[in-house]
C-alpha positions in Angstrom: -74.1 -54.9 182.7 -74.0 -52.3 179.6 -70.1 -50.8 178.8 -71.4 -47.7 180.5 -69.8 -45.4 183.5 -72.2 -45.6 186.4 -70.7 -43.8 189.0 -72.6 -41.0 190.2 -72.1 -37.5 190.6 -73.2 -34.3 192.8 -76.1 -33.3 191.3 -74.9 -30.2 188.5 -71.4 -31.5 188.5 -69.8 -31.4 184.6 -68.8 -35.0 183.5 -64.9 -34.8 182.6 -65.7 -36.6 179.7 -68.0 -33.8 179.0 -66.3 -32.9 175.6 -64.5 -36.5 174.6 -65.6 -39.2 176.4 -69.0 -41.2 177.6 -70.5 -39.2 180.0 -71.1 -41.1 183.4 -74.8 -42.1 183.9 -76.5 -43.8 186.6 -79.7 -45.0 184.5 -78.3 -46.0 181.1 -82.2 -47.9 180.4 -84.4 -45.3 181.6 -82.4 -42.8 180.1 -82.6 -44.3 176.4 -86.0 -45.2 176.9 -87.0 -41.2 177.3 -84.8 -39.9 174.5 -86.0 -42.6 172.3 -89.5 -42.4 173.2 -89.1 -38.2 172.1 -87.7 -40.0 168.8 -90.6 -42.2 168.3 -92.9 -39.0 168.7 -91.0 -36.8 166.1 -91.1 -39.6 163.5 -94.9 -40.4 164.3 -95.9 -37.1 163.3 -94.3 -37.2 160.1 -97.4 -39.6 159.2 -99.7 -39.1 162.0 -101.8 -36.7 160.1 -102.6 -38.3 156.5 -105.2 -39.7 157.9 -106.9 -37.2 159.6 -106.9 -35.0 156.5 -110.4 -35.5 155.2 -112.2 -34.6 158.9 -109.5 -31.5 159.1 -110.7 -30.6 155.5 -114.8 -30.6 156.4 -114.0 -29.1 160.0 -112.1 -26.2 158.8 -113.2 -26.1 155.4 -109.8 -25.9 154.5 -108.6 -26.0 150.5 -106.6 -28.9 149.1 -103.3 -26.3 149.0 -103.8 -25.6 153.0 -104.3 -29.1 153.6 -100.9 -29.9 151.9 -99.0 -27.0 154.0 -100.5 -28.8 157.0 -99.4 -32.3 156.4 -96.1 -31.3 154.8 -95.4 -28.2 157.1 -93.9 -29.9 159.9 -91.7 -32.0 157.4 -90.3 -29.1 155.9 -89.0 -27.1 158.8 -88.1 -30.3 161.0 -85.9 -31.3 157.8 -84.7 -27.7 157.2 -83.6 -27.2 160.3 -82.2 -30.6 161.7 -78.3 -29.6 161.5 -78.9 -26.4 163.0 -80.4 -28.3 166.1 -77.8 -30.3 166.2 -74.6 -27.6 166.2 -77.1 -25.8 168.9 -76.6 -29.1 171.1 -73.4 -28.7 170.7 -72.8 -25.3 171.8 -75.2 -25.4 174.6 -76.0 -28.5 176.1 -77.4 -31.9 174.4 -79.7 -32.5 177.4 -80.7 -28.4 178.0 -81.7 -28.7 173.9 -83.4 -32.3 173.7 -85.6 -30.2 176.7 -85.8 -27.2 174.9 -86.9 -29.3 171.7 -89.2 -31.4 173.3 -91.0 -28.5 175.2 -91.6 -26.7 171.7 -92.8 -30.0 170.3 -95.2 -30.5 173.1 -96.5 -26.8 173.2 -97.0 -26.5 169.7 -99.0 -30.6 169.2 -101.1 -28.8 172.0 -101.9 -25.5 169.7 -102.2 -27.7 166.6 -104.9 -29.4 168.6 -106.8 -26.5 169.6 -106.2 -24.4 166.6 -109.4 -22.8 165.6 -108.3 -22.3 161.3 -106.3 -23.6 158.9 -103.9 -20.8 159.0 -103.3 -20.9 162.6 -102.7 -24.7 162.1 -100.1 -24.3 159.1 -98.1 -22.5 161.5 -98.4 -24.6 164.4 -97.2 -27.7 162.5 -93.6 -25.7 161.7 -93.3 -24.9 165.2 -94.0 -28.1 165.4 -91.2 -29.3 163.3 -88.8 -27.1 164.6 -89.1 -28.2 168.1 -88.7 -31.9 166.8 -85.8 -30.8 165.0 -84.2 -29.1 168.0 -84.8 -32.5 169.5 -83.9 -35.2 167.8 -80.3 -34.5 166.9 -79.5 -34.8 170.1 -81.1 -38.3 170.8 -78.1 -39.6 168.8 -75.3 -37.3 170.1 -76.7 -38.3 173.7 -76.2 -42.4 172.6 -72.7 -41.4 171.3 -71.6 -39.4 174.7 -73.1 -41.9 177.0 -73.3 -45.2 175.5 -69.6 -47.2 174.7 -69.1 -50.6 172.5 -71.8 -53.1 172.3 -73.7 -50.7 174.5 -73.7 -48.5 171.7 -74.4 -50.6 169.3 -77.6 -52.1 170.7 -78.8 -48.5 171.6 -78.6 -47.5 167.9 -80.2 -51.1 167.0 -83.5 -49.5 169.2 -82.8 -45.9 167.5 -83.8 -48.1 164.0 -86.2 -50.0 165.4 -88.0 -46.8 166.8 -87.5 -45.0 163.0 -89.1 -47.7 161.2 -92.1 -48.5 164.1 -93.1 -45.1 164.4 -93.5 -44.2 160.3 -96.1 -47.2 160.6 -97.6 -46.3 164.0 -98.0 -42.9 162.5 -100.7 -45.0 159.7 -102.1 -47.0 162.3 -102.9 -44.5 165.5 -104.3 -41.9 163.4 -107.1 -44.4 162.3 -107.3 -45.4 165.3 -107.8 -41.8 166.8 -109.7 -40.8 164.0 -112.3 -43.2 163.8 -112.8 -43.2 168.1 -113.7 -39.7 167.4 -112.7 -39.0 171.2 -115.0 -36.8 172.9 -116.6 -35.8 169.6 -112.9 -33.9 168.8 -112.6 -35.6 165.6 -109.1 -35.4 164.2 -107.7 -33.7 166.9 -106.8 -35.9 169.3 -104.3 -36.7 166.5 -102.2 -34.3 167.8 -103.5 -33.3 171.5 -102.5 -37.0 172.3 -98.7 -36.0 172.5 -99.4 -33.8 175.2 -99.9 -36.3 178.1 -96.4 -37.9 176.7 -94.3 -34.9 175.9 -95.0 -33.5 179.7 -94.3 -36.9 181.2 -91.2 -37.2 179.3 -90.3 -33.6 180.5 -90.6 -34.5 183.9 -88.2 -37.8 183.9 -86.0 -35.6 182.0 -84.7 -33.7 184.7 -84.2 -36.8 186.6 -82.2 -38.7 183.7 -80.7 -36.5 181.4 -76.8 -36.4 182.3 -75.0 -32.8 182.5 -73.2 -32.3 179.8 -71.9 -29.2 179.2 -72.3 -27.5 176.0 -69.1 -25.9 174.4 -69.5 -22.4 174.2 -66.1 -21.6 172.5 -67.9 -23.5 169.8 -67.8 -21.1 167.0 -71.1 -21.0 165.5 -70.9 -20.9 161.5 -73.6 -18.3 161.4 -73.2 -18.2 157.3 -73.0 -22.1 156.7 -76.3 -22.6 158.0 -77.9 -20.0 156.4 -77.0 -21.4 153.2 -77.4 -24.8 154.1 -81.2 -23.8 155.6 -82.1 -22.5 152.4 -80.6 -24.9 150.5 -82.5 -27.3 151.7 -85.4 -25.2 152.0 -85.6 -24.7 148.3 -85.0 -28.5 148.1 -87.4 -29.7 150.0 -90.8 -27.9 149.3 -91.1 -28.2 145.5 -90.6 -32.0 146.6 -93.7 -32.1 148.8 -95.4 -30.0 147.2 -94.7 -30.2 143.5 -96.6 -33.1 142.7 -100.2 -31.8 144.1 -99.7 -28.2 143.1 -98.9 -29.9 139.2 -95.3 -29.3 139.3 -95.5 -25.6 138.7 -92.5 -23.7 137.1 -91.2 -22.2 140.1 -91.1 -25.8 141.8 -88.0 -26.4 139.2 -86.8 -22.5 139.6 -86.4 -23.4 143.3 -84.4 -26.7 142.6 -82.1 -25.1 140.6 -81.6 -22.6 143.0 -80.8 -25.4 146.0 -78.5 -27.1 143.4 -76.4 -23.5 143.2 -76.8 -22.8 147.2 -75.6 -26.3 147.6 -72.2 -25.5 145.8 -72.2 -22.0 147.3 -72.3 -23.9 150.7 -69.2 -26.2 150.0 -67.4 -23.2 149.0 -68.3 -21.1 152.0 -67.2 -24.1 154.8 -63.9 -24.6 152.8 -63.2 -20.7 153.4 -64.3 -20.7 156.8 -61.7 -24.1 157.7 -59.1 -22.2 155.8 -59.5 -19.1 158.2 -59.0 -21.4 160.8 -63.0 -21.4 161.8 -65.3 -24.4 162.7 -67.7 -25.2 159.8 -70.8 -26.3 160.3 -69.9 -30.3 159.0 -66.2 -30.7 159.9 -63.8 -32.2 157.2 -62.8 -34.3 159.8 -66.3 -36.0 160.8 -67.0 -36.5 156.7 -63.1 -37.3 156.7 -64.2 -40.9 158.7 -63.7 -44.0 157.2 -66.9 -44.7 155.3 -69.1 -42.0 156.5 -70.2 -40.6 153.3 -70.7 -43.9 151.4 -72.5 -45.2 154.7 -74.9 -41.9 154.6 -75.2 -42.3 150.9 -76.7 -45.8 151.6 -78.7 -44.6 153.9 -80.2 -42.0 152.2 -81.1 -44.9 149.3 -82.6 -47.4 151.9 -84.9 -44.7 153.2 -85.8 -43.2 150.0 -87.3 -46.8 149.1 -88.2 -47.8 152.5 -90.5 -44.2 152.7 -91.5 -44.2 149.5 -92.6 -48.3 149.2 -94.6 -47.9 152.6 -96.5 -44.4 150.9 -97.3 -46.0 147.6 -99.0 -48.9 149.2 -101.0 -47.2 151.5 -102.3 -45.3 148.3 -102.8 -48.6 146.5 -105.1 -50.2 149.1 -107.1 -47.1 150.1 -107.4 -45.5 146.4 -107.3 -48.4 144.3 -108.4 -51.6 146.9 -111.0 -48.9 148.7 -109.2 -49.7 152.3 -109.9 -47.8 154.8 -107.1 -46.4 156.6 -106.7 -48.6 159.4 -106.4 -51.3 157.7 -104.2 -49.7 155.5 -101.7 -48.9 158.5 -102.3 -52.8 159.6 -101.3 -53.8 156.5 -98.0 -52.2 156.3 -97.3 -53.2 160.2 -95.3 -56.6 159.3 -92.9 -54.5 156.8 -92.0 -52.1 160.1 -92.1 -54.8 162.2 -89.1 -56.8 160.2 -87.2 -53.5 159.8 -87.5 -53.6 163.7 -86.6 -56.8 165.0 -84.1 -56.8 162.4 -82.1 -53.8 163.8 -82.4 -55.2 167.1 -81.2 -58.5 166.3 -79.1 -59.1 163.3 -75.9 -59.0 165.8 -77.2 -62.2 166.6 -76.7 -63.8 163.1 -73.3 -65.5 162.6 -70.5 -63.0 162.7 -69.3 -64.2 159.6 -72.1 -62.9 158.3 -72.0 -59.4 160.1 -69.2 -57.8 157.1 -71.7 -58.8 154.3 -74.7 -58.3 155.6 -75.0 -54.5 154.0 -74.6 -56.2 150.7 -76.6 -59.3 151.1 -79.6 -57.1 152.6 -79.7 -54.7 150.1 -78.7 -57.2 147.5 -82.1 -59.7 148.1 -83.9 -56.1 149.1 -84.0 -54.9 145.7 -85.2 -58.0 144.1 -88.0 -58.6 146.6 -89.3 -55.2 146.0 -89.8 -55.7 142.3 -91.2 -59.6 143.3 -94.1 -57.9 145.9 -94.8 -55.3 142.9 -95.5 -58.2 140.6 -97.2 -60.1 143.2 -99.8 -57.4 143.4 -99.8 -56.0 140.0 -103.3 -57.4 138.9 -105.2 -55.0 142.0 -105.3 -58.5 143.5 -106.2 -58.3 147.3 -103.2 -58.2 150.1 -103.2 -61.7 151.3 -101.3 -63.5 153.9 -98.0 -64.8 151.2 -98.4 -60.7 150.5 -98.1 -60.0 154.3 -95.3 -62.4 154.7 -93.2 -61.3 152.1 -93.7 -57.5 153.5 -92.4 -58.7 156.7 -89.3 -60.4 154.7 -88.8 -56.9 152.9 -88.4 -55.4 156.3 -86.4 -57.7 157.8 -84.1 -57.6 154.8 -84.1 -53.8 155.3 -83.4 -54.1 158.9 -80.3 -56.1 158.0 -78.8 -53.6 155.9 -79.1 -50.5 157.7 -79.3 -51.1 161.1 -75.2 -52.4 160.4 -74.5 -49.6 158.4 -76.0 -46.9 160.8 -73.8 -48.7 163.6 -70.6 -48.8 161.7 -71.0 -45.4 160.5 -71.5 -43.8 163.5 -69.4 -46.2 165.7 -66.0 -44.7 163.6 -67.0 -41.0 164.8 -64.9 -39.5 167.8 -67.3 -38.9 170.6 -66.4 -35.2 170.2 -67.9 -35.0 166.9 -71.2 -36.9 167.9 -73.2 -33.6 167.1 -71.7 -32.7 163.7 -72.2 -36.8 162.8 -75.9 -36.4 164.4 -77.2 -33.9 162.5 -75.3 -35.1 158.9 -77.0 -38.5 159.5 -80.3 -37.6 160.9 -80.8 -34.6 157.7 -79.6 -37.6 155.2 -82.3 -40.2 156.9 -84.4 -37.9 157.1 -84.4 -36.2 153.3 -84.4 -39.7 152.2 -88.2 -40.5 153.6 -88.9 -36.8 152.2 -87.4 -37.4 148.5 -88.7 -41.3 148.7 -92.1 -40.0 149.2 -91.8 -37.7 146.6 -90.4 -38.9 144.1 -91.8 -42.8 144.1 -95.4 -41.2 144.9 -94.9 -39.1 142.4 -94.3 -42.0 139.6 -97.4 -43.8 141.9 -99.9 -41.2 141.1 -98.6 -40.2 137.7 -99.2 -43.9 136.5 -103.0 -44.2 137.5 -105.7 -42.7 136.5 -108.4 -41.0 139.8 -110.8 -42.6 140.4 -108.4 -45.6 140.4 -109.1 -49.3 139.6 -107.7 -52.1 141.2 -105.9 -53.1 138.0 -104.1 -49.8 137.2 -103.6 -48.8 140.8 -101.9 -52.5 141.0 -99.4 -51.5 137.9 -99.2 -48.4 139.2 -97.6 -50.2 142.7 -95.5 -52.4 139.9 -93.8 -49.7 138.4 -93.1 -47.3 141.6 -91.9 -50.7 143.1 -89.3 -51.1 140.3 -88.4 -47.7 141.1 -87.5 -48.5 144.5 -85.5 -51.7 143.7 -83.5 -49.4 141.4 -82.9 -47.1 144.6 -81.4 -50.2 146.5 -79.5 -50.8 143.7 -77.9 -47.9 143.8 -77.5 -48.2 148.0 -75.6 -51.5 147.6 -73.1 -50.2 145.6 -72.5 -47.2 148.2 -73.1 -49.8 150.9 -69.7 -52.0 149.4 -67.5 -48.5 149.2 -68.6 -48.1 153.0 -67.6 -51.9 154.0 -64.7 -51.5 152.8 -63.5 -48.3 153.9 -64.0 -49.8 157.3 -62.1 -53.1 156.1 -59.2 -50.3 155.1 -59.6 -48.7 158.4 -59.5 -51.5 160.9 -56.4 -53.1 158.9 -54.2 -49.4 159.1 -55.2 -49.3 162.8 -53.8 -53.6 162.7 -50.3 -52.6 161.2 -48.8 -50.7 164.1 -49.3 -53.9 166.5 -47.6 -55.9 163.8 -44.7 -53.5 162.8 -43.8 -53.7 166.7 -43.2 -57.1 166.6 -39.9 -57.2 164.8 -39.0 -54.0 166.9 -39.4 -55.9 170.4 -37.3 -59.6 168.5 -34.5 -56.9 167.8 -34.4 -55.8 171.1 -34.6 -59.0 173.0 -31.9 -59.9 170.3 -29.9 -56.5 171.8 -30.5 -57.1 175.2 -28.9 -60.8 174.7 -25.5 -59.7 173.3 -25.6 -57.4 175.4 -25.5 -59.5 178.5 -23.3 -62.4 176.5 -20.8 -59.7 176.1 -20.9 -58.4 179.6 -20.0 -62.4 181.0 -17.6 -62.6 178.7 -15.8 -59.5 179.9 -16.4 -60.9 183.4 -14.8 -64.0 182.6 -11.9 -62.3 181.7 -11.6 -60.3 184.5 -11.4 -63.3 186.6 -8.8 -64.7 184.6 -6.4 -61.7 184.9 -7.2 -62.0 189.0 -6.3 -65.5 188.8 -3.0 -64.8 186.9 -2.3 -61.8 189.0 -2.7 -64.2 192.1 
């Protein structure tokens, strides 16, 4: 049995719980199986494509710039727009706008697929990413609403496990679809093959999405995300693009500019909750114990899990001459650990469970740095290689499949979307900024065409980069322990206070009722007397 409601409704009814409480489902499996599975399909695309880029550029004899708009398209607009999905969800329905995401997903992988130029393809792949960011907010607000204590839990153990498999399935199904060359399509089956599974998970979701009404007296915040769009707009594209377009001058004009619409959008949500308006993130949801310290952490984790996965995919294809199936092989066991770690690690010794934050990204940091130096010589990835990989995930697994839980676990059930779309934009930027910024110091450190030798310091030096990253994420990961710690000790104090309360008025009730014989006694003396 999961700690879920299961009793069913007339088909249309409005759970009560609708706007506080878990929603009542009759399916709980099935129904995380299809919002996970449109999870797994967002995050495969984010790296589906890399592979696929040399066929794309002889098919459509498209220019290194256009290539880089088509891989980095859909990134951009699914991580510009991820909060606004989420306050849509919100306002009109979690289950109407996972749909309404995963139909734009599905429609537009189907016009990347059949798109006959580069230009047409640039602007599928935002469509693209705007339908997967319409989506996947709501994968998480849909866990919080339906899913209740160890339930929960275990459901966002599967949400990590899905984030981490699919960034490596992304690797390892475009070779695989690449080099099948299906029906002589070449690289697009790469995209045409979410088709088949975007309808099928449309279909079940009539069947298993719960009602939940939206809340239409919502207000909407119409200038918050404006700002906040073009924030991170400006953020994001001189980050994916920067490096290959040689870090032009308006690359830093535009990060400058986020850094100002950034203030300007703290400014405008603290004028809007002082008119008595709903901002776009609610004091109150970055007001929990821990949150920010907890997304902080798991910005850091991300950044180096991202960026450690992209830099040795470039070391074995440009500097070991890999092909890119193996490439995605090789960095299987490092997904794999991340996975079975977020499934599993409540079944380490609870003792452990407070610590395990710090521990994971404690031994994370210096195993990054260890697997740099293992391979710094272009030496080739063996099996102790492979191994330790699999350690690094597991180790990474162990810190932010906890942290992710505890974060979210603290957040009211009516704030699931706000918390949703925070933590989903912060994991999210992270893989955007870790494959940035650490390929970045990757490909500035070697020389094209790259040896094994400097390709292997090149790996040293963007993994010491990385370790510093976790560094930084176990210090935020201790403020967020211990903001819990703080937390579940106020909500303690109550239940303790009360004792004395209740041994004062036992004491009460027992004078009370010694004084009241007494005055009976008496009473019966006087009768005697009288007598």
């Amino acid at each position: 049995m999961t700690d879920l409601q299961t009793r069913r409704r007339p088909a249309g009814a409005a759970s009560p719980a609708g706007r506080s409480g878990a929603a009542s489902v009759a399916r709980p499996g099935p129904l995380l199986a299809l919002v996970l599975g449109g999870q797994f399909m967002a995050v495969l695309d984010t790296a589906i494509v890399n592979v696929a880029v040399p066929t794309i550029r002889t098919d459509l004899h498209a220019s290194g710039a256009a290539l880089q708009f088509v891989v980095a398209g859909y990134t951009i607009a699914y991580a510009v727009l991820l909060i606004t999905g989420a306050r849509l969800g919100a306002r009109y329905g979690y289950s109407r706008l996972f749909q309404s995401g995963l139909a734009a997903f599905t429609a537009a992988s189907l016009a990347c697929g059949i798109a006959p130029a580069t230009g047409w393809l640039i602007a599928f792949r935002l469509l693209q990413g705007a339908g997967a960011a319409l989506m996947v907010p709501q994968v998480m607000s849909l866990v919080q609403r339906t899913f209740t204590g160890q339930a929960r839990i275990r459901a966002l153990g599967l949400y990590s496990a899905v984030l981490a498999g699919g960034i490596a399935a992304g690797q390892v199904f475009g070779g695989v679809l690449v080099n099948a060359d299906l029906f002589g399509f070449g690289w697009r089956p790469v995209f045409l093959v979410n088709v088949p599974i975007g309808v099928l998970l449309l279909a079940a979701g009539t069947r298993l999405l719960p009602r939940l009404p939206g809340d239409r007296d919502r207000g909407f915040d119409l200038p918050g995300l404006l700002v906040l769009a073009a924030a991170l707009g400006l953020l994001v594209v001189p980050l994916v693009l920067g490096h290959e377009l040689g870090r032009p001058g308006w690359g830093w004009a535009m990060l400058g500019a986020s850094a100002l619409l950034f203030a300007l959008f703290a400014v405008v949500e603290r004028r809007i909750a002082r008119r008595g308006g709903q901002p776009l993130i609610s004091g109150r949801v970055l007001g929990t114990a821990g949150l920010l310290p907890a997304v902080g952490a798991l910005f850091m984790i991300l950044l180096a899990f991202a960026g450690f996965m992209f830099s040795f995919a470039l070391h074995q294809q440009s500097g070991l001459g890999s092909g890119a199936l193996r490439a995605g092989l090789c960095s299987a066991p490092i997904a794999a650990g991340f996975g079975l770690a977020s499934l599993y690690w409540q079944r380490l010794p609870r003792r452990l469970h407070g610590v395990l934050p710090q521990l994971g990204t404690g031994l994370l940091a210096v195993g990054y740095v260890l697997f740099g130096f293992l391979l710094r010589d272009g030496a080739e990835v063996g099996a102790g290689a492979l191994l330790l990989s699999a350690v690094l995930g597991l180790l990474a697994g162990c810190a932010y499949a906890p942290l992710f839980a505890g974060a979210l676990a603290r957040v009211a059930p009516a704030d699931a979307a706000d918390a949703s779309g925070t933590v989903a934009t912060a994991v999210q930027l992270g893989q955007v900024v870790g494959i940035a910024l650490v390929g970045s110091v990757f490909l500035g450190a070697v020389d094209a065409p790259a040896s094994a030798r400097g390709s292997g310091h090149a790996l040293l030096l963007a993994a010491a980069v990385v370790g510093g990253a976790v560094v930084l994420a176990a210090g935020l990961a201790t403020r967020a322990v211990a903001a819990g710690r703080r937390e579940a000790a106020a909500a303690a104090r109550p239940a303790v206070s009360e004792v004395p309360a209740v041994a004062s008025a036992a004491d009460s009730v027992a004078t009370s009722a010694a004084a009241a014989a007494e005055v009976r006694s008496e009473v019966r003396e006087e009768r005697s007397a009288g007598g």
